[in-house]
C-alpha positions in Angstrom: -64.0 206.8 -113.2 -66.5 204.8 -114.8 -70.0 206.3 -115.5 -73.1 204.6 -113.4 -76.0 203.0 -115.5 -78.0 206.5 -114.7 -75.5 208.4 -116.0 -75.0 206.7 -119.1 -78.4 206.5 -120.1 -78.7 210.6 -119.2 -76.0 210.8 -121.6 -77.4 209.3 -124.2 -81.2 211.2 -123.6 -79.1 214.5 -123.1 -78.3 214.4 -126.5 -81.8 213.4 -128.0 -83.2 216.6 -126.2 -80.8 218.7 -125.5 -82.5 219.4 -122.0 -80.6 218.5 -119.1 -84.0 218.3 -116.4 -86.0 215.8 -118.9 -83.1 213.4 -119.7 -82.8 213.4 -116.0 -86.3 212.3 -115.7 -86.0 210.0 -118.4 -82.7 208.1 -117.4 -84.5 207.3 -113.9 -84.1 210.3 -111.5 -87.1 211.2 -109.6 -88.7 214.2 -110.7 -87.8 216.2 -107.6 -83.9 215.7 -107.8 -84.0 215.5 -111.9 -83.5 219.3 -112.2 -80.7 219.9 -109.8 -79.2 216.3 -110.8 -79.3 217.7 -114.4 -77.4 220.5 -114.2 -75.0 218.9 -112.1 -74.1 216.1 -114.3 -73.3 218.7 -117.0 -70.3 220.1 -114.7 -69.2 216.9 -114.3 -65.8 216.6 -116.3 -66.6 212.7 -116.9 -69.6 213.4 -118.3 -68.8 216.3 -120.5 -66.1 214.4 -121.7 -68.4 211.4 -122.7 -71.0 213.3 -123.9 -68.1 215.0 -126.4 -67.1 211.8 -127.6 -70.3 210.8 -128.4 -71.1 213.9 -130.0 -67.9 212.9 -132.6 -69.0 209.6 -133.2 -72.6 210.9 -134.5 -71.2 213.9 -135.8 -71.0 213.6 -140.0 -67.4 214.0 -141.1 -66.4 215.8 -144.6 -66.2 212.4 -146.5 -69.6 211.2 -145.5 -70.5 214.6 -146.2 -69.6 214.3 -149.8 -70.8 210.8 -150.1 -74.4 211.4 -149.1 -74.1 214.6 -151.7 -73.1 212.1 -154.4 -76.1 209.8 -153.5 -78.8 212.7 -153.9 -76.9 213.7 -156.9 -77.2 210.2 -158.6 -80.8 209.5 -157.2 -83.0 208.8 -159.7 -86.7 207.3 -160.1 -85.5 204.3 -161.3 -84.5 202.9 -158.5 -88.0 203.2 -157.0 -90.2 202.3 -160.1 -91.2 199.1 -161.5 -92.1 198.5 -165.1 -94.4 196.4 -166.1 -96.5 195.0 -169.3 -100.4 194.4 -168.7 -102.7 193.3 -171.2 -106.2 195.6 -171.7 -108.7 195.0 -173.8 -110.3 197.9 -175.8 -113.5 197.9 -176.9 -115.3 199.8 -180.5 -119.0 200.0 -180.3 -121.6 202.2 -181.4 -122.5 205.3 -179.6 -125.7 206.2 -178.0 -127.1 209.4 -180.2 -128.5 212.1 -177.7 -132.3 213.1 -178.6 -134.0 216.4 -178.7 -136.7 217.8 -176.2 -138.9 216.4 -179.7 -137.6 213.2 -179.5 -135.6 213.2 -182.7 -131.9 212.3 -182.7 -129.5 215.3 -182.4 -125.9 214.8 -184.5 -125.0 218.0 -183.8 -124.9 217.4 -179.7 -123.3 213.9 -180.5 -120.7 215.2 -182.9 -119.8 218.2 -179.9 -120.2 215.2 -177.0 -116.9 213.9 -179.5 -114.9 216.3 -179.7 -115.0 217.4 -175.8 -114.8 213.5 -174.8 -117.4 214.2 -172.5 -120.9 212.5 -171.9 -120.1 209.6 -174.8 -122.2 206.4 -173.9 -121.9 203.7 -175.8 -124.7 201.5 -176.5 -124.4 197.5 -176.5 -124.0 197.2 -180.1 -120.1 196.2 -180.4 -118.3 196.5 -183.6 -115.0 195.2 -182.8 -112.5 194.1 -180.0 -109.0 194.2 -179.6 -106.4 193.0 -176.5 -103.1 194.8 -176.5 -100.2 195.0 -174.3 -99.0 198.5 -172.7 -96.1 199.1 -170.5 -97.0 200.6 -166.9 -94.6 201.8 -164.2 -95.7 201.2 -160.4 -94.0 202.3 -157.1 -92.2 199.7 -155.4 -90.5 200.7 -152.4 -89.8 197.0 -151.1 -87.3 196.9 -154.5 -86.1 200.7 -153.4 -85.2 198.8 -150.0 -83.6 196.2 -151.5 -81.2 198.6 -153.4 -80.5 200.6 -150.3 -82.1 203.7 -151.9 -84.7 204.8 -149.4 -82.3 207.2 -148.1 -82.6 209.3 -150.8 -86.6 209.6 -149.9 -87.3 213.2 -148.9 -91.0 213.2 -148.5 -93.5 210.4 -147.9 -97.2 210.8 -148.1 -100.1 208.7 -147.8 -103.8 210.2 -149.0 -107.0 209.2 -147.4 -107.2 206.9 -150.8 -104.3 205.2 -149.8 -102.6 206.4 -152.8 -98.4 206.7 -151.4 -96.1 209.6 -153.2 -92.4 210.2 -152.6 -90.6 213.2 -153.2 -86.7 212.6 -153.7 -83.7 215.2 -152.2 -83.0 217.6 -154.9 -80.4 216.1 -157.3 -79.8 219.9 -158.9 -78.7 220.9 -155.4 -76.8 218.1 -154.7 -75.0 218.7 -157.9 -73.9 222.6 -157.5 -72.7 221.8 -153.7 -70.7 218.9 -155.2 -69.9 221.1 -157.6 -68.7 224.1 -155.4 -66.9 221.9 -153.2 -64.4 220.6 -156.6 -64.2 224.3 -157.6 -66.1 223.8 -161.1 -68.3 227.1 -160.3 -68.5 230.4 -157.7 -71.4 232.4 -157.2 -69.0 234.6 -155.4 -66.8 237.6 -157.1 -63.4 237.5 -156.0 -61.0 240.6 -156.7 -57.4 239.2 -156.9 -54.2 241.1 -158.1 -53.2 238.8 -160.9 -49.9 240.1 -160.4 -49.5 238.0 -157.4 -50.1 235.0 -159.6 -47.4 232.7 -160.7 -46.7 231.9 -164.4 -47.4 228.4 -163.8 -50.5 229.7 -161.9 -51.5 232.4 -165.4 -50.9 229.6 -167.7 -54.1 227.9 -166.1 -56.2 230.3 -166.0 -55.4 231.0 -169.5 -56.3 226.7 -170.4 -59.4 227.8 -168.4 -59.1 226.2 -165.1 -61.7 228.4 -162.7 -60.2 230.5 -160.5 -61.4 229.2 -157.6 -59.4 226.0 -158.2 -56.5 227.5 -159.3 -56.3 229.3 -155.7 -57.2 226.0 -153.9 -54.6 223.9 -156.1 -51.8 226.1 -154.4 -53.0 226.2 -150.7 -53.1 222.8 -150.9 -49.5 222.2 -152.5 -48.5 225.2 -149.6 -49.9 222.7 -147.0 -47.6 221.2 -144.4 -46.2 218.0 -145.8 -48.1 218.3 -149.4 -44.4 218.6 -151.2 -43.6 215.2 -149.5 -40.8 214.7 -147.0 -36.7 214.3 -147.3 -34.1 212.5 -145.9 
């Protein structure tokens, strides 16, 4: 039986909120039937059956799984910066020598205003001038776009100076999931009678192959169908 309009849009607002009475409300039920309506639509074998098929097409399988993993794991800043040259021009001139309460010029408060880089003024006396060329990186998102990397944004903020940071998924993590998942490392202690092993089985643990994958390697050749098929 096909589903009404109402019932698809319930559907589909069911599974934003999770609360039968509101997606009621909001596929167009009046608010005095939208409870009772609600809960009856969830009994409805249709429904439920629709609402379970949606649920496997949004539903992330293992692959995809893996594949975001391997995007956090590769992330990198590159993809979001953009270097730069700029030209600045620097400027030598003489400094402005404090004075005492007498009016007389005091090095010694100069040559301290030096060495803590604080308070220097510089007088309008230049010695010299120089342009140079340094190298500046600057956060460009609309290039991050264009690569298809603002997935891997974690965090955006925007200060009252309008000054943007980003804060990327954790490419460590990613990497010991990844890892986990290929058997390449356990946090977990696992008590096995090595006497159970096989000789093939000993022989790789002995090259070094973790145990973990060992174990793995021959569940998956014990599988149904993993030796092949005859005739």
């Amino acid at each position: 039986m096909a589903l009404t309009t109402k019932q698809q849009a319930f559907i589909e607002h069911y599974l934003r909120t999770w609360n039968a009475s509101q997606a009621a409300r909001d596929a167009g039920y009046s608010e005095k039937t939208a409870r009772a309506i609600g809960a009856e639509n969830l009994t409805k074998p249709d429904i439920q059956a629709a609402i379970q098929a949606r649920l496997s097409e949004l539903k992330m399988g293992a692959d995809e799984v893996l594949t975001r993993l391997t995007e956090h794991a590769r992330g990198s800043m590159h993809d979001f910066l953009r270097v730069d040259e700029e030209e600045i021009t620097l400027t030598w001139s003489l400094m402005r020598i404090p004075t005492t309460a007498d009016g007389e010029s005091d090095l010694a408060d100069a040559v301290m205003q030096l060495a803590r880089q604080e308070n220097v003024r510089p007088t309008d006396h230049i010695l010299q001038t120089a342009t140079v060329k340094r190298a500046t990186a600057r956060l460009d998102l609309l290039q991050a776009g264009q690569r298809g990397k603002l997935g891997l944004i974690k965090k955006y903020t925007l200060d009252e100076k309008g000054k943007v940071s980003i804060e990327l998924y954790d490419a460590q993590a990613a990497l010991q999931l990844l890892g986990r998942n290929h058997g390449l490392f356990s946090d977990t202690h696992m008590n096995v009678d090595l006497s159970t092993l096989s000789d093939a089985q000993l022989e790789e643990l002995a090259a070094g192959v973790p145990l973990v994958r060992v174990l793995r390697k021959s569940k998956q050749n014990a599988a149904p169908g993993a030796g092949g098929s005859g005739d």
